[in-house]
C-alpha positions as CSV (number, residue, x, y, z in Angstrom):
1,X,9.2,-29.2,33.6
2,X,7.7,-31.7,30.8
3,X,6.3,-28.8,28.0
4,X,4.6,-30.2,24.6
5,X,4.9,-27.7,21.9
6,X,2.1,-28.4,19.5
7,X,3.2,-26.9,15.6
8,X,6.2,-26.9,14.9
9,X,6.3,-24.4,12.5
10,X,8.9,-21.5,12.2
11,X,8.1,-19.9,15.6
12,X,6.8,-23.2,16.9
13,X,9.8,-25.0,16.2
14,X,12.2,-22.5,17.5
15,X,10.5,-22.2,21.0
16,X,10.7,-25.5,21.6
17,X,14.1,-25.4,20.6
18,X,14.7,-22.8,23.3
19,X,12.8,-24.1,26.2
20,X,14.9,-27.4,25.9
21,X,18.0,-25.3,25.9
22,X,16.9,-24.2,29.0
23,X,17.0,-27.3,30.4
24,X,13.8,-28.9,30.2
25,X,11.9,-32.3,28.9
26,X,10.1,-30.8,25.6
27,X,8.2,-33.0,23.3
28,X,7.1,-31.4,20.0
29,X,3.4,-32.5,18.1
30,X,2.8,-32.0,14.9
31,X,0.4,-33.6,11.7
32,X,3.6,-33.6,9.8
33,X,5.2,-37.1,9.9
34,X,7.8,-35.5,7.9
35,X,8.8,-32.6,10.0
36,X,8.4,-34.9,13.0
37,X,11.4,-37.5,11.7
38,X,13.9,-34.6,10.5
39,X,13.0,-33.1,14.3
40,X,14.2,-36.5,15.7
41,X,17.1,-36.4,13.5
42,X,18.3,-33.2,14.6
43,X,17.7,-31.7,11.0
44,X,16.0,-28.5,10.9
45,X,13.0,-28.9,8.8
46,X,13.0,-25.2,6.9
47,X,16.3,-22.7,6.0
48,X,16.9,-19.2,7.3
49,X,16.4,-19.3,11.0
50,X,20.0,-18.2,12.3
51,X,21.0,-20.9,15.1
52,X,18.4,-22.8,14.7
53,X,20.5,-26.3,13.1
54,X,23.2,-26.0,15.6
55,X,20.8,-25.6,18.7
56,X,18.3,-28.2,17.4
57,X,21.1,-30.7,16.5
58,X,22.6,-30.3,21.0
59,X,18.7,-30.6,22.5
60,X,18.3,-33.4,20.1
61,X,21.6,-35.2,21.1
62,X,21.3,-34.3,25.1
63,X,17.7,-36.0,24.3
64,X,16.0,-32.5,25.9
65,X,13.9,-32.8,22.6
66,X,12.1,-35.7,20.4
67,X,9.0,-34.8,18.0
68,X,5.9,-37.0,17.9
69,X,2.2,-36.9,15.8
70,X,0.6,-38.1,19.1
71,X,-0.3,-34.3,20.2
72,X,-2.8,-36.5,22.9
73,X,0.0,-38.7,24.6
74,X,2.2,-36.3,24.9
75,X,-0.1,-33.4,26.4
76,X,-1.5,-36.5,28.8
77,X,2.7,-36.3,30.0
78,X,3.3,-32.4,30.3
79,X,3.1,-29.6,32.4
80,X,2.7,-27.4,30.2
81,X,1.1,-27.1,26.5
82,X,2.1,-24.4,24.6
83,X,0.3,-24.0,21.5
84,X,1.6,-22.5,18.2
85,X,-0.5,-24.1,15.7
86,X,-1.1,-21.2,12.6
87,X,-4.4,-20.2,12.1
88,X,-5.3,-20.1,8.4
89,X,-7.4,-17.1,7.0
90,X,-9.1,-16.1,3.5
91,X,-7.9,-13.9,0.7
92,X,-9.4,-10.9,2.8
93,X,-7.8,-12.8,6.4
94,X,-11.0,-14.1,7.3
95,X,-9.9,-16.7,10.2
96,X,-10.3,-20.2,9.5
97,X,-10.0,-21.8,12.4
98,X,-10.1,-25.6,11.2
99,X,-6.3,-26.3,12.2
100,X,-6.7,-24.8,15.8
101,X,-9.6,-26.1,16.3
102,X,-8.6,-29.8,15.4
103,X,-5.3,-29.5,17.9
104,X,-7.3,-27.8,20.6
105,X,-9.5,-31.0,20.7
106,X,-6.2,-33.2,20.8
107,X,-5.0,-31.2,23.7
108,X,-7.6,-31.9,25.7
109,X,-8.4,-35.6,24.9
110,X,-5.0,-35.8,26.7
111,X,-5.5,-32.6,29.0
112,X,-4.9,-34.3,32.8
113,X,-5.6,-32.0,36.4
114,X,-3.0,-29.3,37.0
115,X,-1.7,-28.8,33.4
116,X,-1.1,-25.2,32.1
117,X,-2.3,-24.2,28.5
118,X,-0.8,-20.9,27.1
119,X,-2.0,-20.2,23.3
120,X,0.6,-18.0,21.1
121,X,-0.4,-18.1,17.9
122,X,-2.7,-14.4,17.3
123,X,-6.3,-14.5,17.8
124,X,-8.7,-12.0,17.4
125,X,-10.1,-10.5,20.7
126,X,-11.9,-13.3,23.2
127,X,-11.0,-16.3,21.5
128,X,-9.3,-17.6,24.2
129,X,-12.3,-16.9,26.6
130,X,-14.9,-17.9,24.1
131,X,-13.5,-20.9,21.9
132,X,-10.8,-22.3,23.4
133,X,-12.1,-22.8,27.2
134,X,-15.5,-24.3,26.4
135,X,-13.9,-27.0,24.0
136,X,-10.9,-27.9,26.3
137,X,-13.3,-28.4,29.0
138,X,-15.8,-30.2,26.4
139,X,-13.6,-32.4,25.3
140,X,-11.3,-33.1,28.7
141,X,-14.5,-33.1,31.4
142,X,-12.3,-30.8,33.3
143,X,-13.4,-27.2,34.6
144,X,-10.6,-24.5,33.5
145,X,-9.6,-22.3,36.4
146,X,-9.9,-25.5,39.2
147,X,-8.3,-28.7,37.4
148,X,-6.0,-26.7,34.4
149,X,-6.0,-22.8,33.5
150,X,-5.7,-21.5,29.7
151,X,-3.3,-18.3,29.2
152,X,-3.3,-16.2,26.0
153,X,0.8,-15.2,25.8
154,X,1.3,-13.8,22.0
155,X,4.2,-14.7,19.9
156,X,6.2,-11.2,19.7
157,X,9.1,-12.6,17.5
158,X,10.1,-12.2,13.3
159,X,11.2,-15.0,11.4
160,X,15.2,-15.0,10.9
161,X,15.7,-14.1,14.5
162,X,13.3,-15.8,16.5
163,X,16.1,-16.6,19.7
164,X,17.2,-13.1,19.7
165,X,13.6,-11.6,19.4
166,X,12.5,-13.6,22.7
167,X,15.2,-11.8,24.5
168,X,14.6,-8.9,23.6
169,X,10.9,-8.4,23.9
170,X,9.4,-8.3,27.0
171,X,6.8,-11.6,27.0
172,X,3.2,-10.4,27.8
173,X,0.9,-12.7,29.2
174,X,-3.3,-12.6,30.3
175,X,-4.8,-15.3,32.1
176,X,-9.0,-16.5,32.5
177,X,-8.0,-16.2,35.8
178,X,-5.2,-14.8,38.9
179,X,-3.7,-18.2,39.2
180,X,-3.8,-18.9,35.6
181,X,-1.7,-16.1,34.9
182,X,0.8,-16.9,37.6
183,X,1.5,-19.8,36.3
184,X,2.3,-18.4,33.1
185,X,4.4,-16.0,34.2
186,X,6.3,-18.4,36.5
187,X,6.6,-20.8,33.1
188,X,8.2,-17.9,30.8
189,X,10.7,-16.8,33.8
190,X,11.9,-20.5,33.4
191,X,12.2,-20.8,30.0
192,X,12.9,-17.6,28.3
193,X,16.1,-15.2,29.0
194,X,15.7,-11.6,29.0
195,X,18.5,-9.2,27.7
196,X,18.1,-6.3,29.7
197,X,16.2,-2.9,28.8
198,X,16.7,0.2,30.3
199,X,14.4,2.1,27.6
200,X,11.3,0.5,29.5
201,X,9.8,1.8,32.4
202,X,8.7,-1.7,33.7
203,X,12.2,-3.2,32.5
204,X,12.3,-6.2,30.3
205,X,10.5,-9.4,31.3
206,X,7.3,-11.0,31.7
207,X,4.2,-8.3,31.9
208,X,1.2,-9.2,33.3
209,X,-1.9,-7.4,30.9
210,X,-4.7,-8.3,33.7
211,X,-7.1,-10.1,31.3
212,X,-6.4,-12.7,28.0
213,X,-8.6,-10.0,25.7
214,X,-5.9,-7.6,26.7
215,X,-2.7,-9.6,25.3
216,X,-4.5,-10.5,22.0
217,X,-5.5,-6.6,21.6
218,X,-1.6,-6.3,22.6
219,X,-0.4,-8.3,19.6
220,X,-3.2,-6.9,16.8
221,X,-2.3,-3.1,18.5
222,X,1.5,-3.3,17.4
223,X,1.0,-5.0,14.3
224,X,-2.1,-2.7,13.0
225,X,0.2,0.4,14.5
226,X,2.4,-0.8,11.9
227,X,0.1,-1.3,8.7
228,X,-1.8,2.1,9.1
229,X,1.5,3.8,9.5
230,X,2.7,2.6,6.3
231,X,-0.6,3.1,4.6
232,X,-0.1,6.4,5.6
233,X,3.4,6.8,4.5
234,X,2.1,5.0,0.6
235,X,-0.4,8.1,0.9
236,X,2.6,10.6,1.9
237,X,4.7,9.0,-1.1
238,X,2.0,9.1,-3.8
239,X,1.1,12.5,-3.2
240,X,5.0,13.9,-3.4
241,X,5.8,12.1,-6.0
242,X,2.8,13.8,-8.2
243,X,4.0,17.6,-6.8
244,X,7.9,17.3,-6.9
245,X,8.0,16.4,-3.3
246,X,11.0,13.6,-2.2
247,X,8.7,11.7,0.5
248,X,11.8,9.8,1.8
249,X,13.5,13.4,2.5
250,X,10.3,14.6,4.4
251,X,10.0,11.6,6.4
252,X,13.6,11.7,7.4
253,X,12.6,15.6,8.5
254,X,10.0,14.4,9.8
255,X,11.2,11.8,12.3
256,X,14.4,13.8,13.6
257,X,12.2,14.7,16.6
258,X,10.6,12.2,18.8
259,X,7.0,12.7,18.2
260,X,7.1,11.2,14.1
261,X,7.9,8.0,13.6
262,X,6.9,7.7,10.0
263,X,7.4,4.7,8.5
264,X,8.6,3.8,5.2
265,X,6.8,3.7,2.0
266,X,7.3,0.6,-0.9
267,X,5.3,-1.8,-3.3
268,X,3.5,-3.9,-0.6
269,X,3.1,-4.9,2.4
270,X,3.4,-8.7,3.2
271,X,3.9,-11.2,5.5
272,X,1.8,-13.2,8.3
273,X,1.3,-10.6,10.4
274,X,1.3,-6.8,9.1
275,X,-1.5,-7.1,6.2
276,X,-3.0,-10.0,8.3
277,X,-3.8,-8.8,12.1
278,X,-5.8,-5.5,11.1
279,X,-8.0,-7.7,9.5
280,X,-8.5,-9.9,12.4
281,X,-8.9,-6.3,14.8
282,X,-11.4,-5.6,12.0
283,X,-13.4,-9.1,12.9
284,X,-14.1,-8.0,15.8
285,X,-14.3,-4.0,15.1
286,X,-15.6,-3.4,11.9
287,X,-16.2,0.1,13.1
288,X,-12.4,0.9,12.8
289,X,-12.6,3.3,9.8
290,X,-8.8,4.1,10.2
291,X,-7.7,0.5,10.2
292,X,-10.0,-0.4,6.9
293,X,-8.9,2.6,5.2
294,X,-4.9,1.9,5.9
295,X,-5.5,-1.6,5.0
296,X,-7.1,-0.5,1.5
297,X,-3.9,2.0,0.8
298,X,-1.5,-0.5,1.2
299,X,-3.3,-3.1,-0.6
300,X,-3.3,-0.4,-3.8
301,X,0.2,-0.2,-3.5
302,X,1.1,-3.3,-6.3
303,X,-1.5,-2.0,-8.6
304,X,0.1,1.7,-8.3
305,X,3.5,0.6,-8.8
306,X,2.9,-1.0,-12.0
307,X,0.7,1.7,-13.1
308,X,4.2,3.9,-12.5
309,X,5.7,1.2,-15.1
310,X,3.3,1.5,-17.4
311,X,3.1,5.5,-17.3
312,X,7.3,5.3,-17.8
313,X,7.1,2.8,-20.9
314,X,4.7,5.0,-22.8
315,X,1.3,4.4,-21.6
316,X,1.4,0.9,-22.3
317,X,3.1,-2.1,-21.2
318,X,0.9,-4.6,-23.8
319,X,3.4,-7.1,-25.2
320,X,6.7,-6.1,-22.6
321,X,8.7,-8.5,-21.2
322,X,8.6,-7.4,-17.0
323,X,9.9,-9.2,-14.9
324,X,9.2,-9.0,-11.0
325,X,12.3,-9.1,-9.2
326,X,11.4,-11.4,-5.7
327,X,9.1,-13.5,-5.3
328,X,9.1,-13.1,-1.2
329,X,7.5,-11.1,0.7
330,X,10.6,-9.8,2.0
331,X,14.3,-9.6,1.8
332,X,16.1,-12.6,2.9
333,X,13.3,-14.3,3.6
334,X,12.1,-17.4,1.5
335,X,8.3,-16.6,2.3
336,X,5.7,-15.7,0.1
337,X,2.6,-15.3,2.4
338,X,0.8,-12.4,1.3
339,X,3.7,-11.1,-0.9
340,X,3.7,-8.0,-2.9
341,X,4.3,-10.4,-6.0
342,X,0.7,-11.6,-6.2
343,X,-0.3,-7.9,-7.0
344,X,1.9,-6.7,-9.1
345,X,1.8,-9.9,-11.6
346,X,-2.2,-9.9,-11.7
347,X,-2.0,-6.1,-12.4
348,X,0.9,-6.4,-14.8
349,X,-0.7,-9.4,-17.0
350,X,-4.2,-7.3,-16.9
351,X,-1.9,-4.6,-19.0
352,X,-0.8,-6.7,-21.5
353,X,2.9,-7.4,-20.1
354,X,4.3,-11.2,-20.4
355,X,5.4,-11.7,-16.9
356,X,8.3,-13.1,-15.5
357,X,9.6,-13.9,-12.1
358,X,12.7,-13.9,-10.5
359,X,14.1,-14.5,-6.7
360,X,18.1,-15.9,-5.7
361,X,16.0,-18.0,-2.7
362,X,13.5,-20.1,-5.3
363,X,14.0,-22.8,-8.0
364,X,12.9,-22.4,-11.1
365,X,10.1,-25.1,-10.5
366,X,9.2,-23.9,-7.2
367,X,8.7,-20.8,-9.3
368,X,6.7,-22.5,-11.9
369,X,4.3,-24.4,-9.3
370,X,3.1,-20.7,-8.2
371,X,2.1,-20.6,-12.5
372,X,5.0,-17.9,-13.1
373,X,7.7,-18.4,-15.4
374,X,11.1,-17.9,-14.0
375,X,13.6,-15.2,-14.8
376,X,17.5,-15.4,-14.8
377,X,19.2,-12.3,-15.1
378,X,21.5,-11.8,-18.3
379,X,17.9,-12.5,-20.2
380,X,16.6,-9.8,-22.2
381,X,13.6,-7.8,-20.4
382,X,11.7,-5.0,-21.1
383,X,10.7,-3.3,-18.0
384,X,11.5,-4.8,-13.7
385,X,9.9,-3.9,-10.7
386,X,11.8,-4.8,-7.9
387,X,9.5,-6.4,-5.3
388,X,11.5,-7.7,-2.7
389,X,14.7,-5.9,-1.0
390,X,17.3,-9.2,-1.0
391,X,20.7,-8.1,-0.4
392,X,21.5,-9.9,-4.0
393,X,19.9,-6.8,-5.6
394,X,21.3,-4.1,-3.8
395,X,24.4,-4.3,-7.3
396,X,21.7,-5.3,-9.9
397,X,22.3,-2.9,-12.9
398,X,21.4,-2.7,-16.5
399,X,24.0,-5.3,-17.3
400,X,22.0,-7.6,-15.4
401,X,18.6,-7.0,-17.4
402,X,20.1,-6.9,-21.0
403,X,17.1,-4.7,-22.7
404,X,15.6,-3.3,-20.2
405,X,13.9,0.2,-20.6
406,X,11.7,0.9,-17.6
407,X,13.6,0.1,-13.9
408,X,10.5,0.6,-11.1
409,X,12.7,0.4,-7.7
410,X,9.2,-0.5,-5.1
411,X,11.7,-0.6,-1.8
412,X,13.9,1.9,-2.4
413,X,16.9,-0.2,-2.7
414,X,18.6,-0.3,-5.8
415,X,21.3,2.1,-7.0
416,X,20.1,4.7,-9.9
417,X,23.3,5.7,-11.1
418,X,23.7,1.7,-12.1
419,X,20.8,2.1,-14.7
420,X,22.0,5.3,-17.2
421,X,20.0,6.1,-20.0
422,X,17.0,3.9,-18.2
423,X,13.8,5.4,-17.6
424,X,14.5,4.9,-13.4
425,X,10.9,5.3,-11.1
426,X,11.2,5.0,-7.1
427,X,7.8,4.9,-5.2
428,X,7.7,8.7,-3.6
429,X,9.9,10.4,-5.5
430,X,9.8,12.7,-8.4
431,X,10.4,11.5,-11.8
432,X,14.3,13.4,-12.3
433,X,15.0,13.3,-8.6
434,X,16.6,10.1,-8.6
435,X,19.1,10.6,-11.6
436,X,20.1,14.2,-9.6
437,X,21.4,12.0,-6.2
438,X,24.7,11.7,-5.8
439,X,25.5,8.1,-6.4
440,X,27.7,8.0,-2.4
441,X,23.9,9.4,-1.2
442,X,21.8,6.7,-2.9
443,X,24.3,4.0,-1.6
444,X,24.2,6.0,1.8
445,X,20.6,6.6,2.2
């Protein structure tokens, strides 16, 4: 087949990527004319995505791959259009639909009869049917269903481990019509590999979900699942903390049988998806009082955890030197979309404390352009709160933070017994509990 991928982004990228691997003609759009020449060059365009260099650099050399801003010409040549193009939202993930809406109209001034369009990037409920139809047949003079179908096919995959993620999720798939979604699931069996699954009753592969509105529900279900199950462990944590409760023990009680599957508590929750996708269910179901009300606990978490600073260094923090240890949203990844950071500085500088910031995957100036000063370790500090869980913490100890008073641990992931004579604070657990763990049980745990 001849497939344009339009974005290539860190899951657009990658899929392309892997459908030339499997042997096909790919041609990847994008605005970026930068992105687009280190493509051509067989230089991957962002770090951290394992394989990605090596299996860019063979589909770029066996010429299964070339990158182009023309997202018209080369739909007008493909089969296939797969569209991965991020849609931007708001401060409170209000969907701005500007980008998708500008490479949707590109698609179809090149859209030609018999071409397959399959949307990944996750939508609220009835775009595809509502928005994206109307202006690919507005635009190409073609009716959708008769001369091209449209197919909503979420991305299911994490940054980091995009190639092994597409094999080991089963690829869901819901067409605007019978054929539509045949196609599509004819197009993933050719260019996607499945390891198998025994664990699922309908096996691993690609599932049919009957209708598009169903696969976008799909992709805000699992991520919404996750988000009110953590806002309901932040409510477990803060509560056991404040009566001498260990969450982390009861929620390793709790899920040793197979009805609890609590997740874990910590500072915040960021990302593109998890803080992201409820809000987008909410769009469309304001109704969902569980989904606001999980959304709100974890977005209280940064201003909680420095509150537990504050609380250890006296009742004030006016004057301190704190420093936020990562600037990602997560370990090992260099992201900061929606990161934990952004609350826990703002609440931090409204007490008083002269913030710093620290994170082994950022440059000081790539620090600075966010309006943070950077950190180095061996610098005196007064208080850290540990934001992010990079493996280059998991030794951090006093040493490291010459000074430093107050140690707030917001992922669970540093070792207590490394901070003596520190005032040590751990989201869910008591105030002595920590000190009392055997050091081979922290390390364990």
């Amino acid at each position: 087949m001849r497939i344009t991928v339009v974005g290539l982004g860190k899951i657009g990228l990658p899929l392309a990527v892997q459908f030339a691997r499997s042997g096909h003609e790919v041609a990847g759009a994008d605005i970026d004319p930068r992105v687009v020449g280190l493509v051509n060059e067989g230089i991957e365009p962002f770090p951290g995505e394992a394989h990605l260099q090596d299996y860019l650099h063979e589909v770029v050399e066996q010429g299964l791959l070339r990158a182009t801003t023309d997202t018209s010409g080369a739909v007008a040549e493909s089969d296939a259009v797969v569209v991965v193009v991020p849609l931007f939202v708001d401060d409170e993930a209000r969907p701005d639909f500007a980008a998708m809406d500008a490479a949707t109209e590109a698609i179809g001034r090149g859209l030609r009869p018999g071409t397959l369009v399959l949307y990944e990037t996750t939508l609220p409920v009835g775009t595809t049917r509502t928005r994206w139809k109307p202006r690919l047949e507005g635009v190409s003079g073609l009716t959708e269903g008769s001369d091209f179908h449209v197919v909503f096919s979420p991305e299911r995959v994490l940054t980091g481990r995009v190639f092994a993620d597409l094999r080991k999720y089963p690829k869901l798939v819901g067409g605007l019509s019978d054929a539509g979604t045949r196609r599509a699931k004819e197009f993933y069996e050719a260019v996607l590999q499945f390891d198998p699954r025994p664990d699922l009753e309908r096996g691993n592969g690609v599932w049919d979900l009957g209708s598009a509105e169903a696969a976008e529900m799909a992709k805000l279900a699992e991520t919404t699942y996750r988000d009110v199950n953590i806002g309901l462990a932040n409510q477990f944590a803060v509560f056991a903390a404040g009566h001498g409760i260990d969450v982390h023990q009861v929620i390793e009680a709790s899920n040793s049988q197979p009805y609890s599957h609590i997740h874990r508590p910590g500072v915040a929750v960021g990302g593109h998806c998890i803080p992201v996708y409820p809000r987008l269910y909410l769009w469309n179901d304001p109704a969902a009082t569980v989904v606001r009300a999980a959304r709100q606990a974890n977005a209280d978490m940064p201003e909680y955890t420095v509150a537990l600073a504050e609380e250890a260094a006296g009742g004030s923090l006016a004057g301190k030197r704190l420093v936020v240890l990562g600037a990602s949203y997560r370990g090992g990844v260099k992201e900061t979309a929606f990161s934990g950071v952004f609350g826990v500085v703002k609440a931090a500088e409204e007490r008083g404390a002269q913030v710093l910031v620290h994170d082994p995957m950022y440059h000081d100036d790539e620090l600075q352009r966010y309006g943070w000063s950077a950190y180095h370790l061996g610098e005196p500090v007064d208080v850290a709160v540990l934001q992010a869980d990079h493996d280059e913490y998991d030794a951090l100890s006093r040493d490291d933070l010459p000074g430093v008073a107050v140690v707030v641990d917001g992922r669970r992931r540093l070792d207590p017994s490394r901070f003596a004579g520190v005032t040590f604070r751990s989201i869910g657990v008591p105030e002595q509990s920590e000190a009392e763990v055997p050091v081979e049980e922290v390390v364990s745990r």
